[in-house]
C-alpha positions as CSV (number, residue, x, y, z in Angstrom):
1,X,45.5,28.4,-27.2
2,X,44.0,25.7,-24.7
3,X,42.5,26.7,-21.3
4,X,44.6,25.4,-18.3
5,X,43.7,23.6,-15.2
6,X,44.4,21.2,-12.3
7,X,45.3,21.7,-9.0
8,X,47.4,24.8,-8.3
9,X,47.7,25.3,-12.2
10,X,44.2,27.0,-12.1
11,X,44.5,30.1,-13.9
12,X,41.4,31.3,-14.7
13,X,40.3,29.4,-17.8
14,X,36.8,28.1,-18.2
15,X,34.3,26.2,-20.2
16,X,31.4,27.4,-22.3
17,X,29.4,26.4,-18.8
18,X,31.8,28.4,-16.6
19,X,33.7,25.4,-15.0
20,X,37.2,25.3,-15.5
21,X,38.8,22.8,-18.5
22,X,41.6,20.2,-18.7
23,X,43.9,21.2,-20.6
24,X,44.8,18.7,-23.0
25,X,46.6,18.1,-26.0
26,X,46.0,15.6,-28.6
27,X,48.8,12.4,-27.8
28,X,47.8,9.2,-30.1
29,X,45.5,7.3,-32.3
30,X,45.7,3.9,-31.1
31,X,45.0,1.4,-33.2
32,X,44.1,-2.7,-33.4
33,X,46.4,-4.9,-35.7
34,X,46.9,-8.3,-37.1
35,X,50.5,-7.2,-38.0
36,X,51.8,-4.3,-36.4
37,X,55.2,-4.0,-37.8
38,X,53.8,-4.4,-41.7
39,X,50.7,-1.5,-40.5
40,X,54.1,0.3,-39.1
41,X,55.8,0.3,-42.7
42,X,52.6,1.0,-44.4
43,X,52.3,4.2,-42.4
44,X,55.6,5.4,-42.6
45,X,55.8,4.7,-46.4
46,X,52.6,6.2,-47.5
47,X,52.4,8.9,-45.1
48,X,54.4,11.7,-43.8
49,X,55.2,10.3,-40.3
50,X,58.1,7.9,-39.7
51,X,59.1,4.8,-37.8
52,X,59.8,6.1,-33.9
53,X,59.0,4.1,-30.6
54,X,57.1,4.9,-27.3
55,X,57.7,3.6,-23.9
56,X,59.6,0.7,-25.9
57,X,57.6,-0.6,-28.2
58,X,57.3,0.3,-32.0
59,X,55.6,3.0,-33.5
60,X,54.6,6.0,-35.5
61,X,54.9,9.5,-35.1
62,X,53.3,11.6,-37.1
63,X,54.5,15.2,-36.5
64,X,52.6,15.9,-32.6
65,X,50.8,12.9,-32.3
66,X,51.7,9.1,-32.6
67,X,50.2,6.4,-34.1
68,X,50.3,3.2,-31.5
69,X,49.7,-0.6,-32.7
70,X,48.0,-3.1,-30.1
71,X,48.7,-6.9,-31.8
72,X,45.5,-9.1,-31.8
73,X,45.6,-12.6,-33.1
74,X,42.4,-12.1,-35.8
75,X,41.4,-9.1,-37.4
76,X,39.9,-6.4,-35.7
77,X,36.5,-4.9,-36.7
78,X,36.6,-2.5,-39.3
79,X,33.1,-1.6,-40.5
80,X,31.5,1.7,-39.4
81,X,29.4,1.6,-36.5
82,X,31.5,3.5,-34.2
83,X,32.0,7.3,-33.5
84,X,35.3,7.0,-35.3
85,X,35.1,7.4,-39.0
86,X,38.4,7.7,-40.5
87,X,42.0,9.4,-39.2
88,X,43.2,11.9,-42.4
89,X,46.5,13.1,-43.5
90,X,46.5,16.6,-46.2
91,X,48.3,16.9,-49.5
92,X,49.1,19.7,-51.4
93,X,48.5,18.4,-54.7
94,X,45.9,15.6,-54.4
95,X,46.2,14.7,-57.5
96,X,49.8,13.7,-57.6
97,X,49.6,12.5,-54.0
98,X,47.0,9.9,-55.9
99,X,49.0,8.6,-58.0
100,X,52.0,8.2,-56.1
101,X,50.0,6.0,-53.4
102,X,48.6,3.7,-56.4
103,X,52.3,3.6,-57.8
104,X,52.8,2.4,-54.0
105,X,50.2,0.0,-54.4
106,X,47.6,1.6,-52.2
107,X,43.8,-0.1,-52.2
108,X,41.6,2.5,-52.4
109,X,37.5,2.2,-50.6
110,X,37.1,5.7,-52.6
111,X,38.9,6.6,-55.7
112,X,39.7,10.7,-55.9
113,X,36.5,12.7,-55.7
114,X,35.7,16.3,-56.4
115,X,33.6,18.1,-53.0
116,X,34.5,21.6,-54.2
117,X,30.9,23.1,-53.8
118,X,31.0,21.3,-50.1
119,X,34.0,22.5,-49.3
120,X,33.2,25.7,-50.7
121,X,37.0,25.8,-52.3
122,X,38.0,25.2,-55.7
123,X,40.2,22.4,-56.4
124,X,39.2,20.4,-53.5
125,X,39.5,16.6,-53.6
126,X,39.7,13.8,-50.8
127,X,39.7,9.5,-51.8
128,X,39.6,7.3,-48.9
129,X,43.1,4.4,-48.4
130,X,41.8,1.0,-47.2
131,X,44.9,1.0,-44.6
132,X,45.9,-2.1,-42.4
133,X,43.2,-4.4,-41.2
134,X,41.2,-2.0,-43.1
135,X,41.1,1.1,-41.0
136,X,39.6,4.0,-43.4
137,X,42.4,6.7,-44.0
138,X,41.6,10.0,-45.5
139,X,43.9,11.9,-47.9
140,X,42.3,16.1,-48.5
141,X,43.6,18.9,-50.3
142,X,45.4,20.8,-47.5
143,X,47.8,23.2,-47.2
144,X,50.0,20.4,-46.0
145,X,50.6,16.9,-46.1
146,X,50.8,16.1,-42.8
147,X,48.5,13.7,-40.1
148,X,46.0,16.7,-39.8
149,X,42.5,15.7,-38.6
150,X,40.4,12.7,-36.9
151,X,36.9,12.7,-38.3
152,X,34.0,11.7,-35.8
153,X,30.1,10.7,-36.4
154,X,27.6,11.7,-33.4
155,X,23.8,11.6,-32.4
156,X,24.4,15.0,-31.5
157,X,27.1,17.0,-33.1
158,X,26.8,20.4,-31.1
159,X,27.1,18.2,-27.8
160,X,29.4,16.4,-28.4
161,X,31.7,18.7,-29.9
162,X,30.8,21.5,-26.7
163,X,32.0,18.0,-24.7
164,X,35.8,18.6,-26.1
165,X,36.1,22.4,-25.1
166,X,34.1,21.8,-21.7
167,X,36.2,19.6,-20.8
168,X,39.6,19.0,-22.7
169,X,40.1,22.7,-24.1
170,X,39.3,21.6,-27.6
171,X,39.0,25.2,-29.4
172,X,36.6,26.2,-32.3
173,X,36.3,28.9,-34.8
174,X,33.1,29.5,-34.3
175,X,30.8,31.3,-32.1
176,X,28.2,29.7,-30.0
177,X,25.0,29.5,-30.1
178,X,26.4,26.7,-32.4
179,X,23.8,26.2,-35.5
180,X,21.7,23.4,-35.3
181,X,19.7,23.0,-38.3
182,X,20.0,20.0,-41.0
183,X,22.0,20.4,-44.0
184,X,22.4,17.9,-46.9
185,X,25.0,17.6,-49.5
186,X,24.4,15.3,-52.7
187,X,21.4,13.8,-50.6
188,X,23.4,13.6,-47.7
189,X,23.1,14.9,-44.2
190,X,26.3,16.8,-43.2
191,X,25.0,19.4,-40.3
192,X,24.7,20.1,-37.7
193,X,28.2,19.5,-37.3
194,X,31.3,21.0,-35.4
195,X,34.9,21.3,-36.8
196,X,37.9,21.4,-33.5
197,X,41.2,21.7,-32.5
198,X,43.4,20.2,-30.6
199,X,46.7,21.3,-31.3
200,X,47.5,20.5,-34.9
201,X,44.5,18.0,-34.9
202,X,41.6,18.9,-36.6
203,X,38.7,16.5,-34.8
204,X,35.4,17.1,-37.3
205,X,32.0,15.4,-36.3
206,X,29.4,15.1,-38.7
207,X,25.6,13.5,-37.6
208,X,25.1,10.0,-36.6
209,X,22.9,10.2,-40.0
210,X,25.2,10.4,-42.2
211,X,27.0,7.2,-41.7
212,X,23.4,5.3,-41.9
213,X,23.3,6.9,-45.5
214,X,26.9,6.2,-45.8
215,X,26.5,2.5,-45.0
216,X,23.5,1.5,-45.3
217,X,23.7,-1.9,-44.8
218,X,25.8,-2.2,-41.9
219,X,23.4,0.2,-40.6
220,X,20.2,-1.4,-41.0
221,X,18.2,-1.6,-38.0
222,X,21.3,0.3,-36.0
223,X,20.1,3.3,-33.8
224,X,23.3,3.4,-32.2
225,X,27.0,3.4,-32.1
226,X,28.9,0.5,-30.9
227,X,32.0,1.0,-28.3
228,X,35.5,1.9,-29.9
229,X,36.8,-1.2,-27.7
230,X,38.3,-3.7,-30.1
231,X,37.4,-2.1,-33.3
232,X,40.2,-1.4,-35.6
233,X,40.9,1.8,-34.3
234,X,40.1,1.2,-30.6
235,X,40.5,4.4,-28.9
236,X,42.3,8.0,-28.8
237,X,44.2,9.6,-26.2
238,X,44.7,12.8,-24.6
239,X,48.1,14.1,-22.7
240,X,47.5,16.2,-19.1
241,X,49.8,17.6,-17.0
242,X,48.7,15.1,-14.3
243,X,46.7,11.7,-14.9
244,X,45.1,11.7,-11.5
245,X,44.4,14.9,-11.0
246,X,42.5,15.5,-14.3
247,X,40.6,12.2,-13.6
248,X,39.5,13.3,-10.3
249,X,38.2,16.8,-11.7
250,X,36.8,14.9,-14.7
251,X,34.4,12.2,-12.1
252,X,34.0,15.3,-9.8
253,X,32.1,17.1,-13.2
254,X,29.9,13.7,-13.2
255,X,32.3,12.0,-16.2
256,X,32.3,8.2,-16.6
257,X,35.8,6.6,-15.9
258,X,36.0,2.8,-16.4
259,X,37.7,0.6,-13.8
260,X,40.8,0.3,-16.8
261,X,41.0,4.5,-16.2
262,X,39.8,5.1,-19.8
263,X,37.4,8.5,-20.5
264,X,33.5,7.3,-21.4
265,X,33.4,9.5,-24.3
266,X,30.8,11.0,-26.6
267,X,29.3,8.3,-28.6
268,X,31.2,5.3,-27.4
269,X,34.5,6.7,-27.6
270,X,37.4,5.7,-25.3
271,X,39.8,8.6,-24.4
272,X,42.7,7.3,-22.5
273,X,44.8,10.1,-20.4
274,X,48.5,9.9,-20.5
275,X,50.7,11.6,-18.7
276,X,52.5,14.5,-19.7
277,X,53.3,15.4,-23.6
């Protein structure tokens, strides 16, 4: 499923620019907290993931991926003016799932909503959890219930989301020429937009204006997004085969690395390599 590279593992697999591709797979969501063992019970309570640890310290793993808790002494900045929009889990029955994270005593920032006609599928419903420190937490109709997608805003959609298979093996259902054109929902912009991904992680990136409509406050007089660095969810991470090796081909394809070794991602994003699975 994802292209393979480094080194002697070069086997032939290539970008949509016919240069060969990291492959990657989708490791953590790291995130900022005031109190990462209550944000560690809220997770595992709500969610279907469960208390685990990694390289020592406390934390959650959600079925591939983890979930990894940074302590800071005041909270973190949560409003959205960063690529990152929200991390989502699915449920089979949203409805039910509703109610049984209100009888949990879940805040919600939006109650259960109907998008059926967007999502061109009957029945389908999504409400947004204010999570610890308030990081925005999606629950969709799925076909599961598990941590299933990460969803991204970008200046440019298409480019960004060709930056994930270029260069991390991110995979897409669809065909390129990628489309392009504007489309609104409700009075909303949600295209030109790109759905990937990454093992069992969907990564979704809708245009930069649809958070200005979104937010419209926080976004007034904003033309761009602010660094991932110290927000509430402060960065993603991908797993390689080998850190310095991937680094290397990554700076050698003109990629911006920062002196802490952390990816200069689309839009602000930090993407930190770790080694192995």
């Amino acid at each position: 499923m994802k292209p393979r590279f480094l080194g002697a593992l070069l086997v032939g697999c290539f970008s949509l620019a016919g240069q060969p591709v990291v492959q990657a797979h989708f490791h953590h969501v790291h995130l900022n907290s005031t109190d990462p063992a209550a944000a560690i019970e809220f997770y595992s309570t709500h969610f279907d993931c469960e208390k685990g640890e990694y390289q020592g310290q406390p934390a959650v793993r959600a079925q591939k991926s983890w979930l990894l808790f940074n302590k800071v002494d005041k909270a973190p900045p949560s409003e959205v003016v960063s690529t990152i929009w929200h991390i989502g889990w699915g449920a089979e029955d949203m409805k039910a799932t509703y109610q049984k994270e209100l009888d949990l005593g879940a805040r919600f920032q939006t109650p259960i909503t109907d998008i059926s006609d967007l999502a061109n599928s009957p029945g389908f419903y999504y409400a947004y959890v204010d999570g610890p420190d308030h990081a925005l937490i999606e629950l969709n109709t799925a076909k599961h219930h598990h941590f299933g997608h990460l969803h991204l805003f970008s200046a440019d959609p298409v480019a960004a989301g060709v930056w994930y298979i270029d260069n991390f093996g991110a995979t897409t259902y669809r065909k390129p020429p990628f489309p392009n054109q504007p489309r609104f929902y409700k009075g909303f912009q949600v295209a030109p937009s790109m759905s990937l991904m990454m093992d069992n992680v969907n990564i979704i990136i809708f245009p930069m204006e649809h958070a200005s409509q979104t937010f419209p406050d926080i976004w007034k007089g904003r033309d761009r997004f602010s660094s991932t660095k110290g927000r509430v969810i402060d960065h993603i991470a991908f797993s390689v085969d080998d850190v310095k090796q991937a680094t290397a081909a990554l700076k050698a394809k003109g990629i911006a690395v920062s002196a802490d070794g952390f990816i200069d991602g689309p839009d602000g994003i930090r993407i930190e390599l770790v080694q192995g699975r």
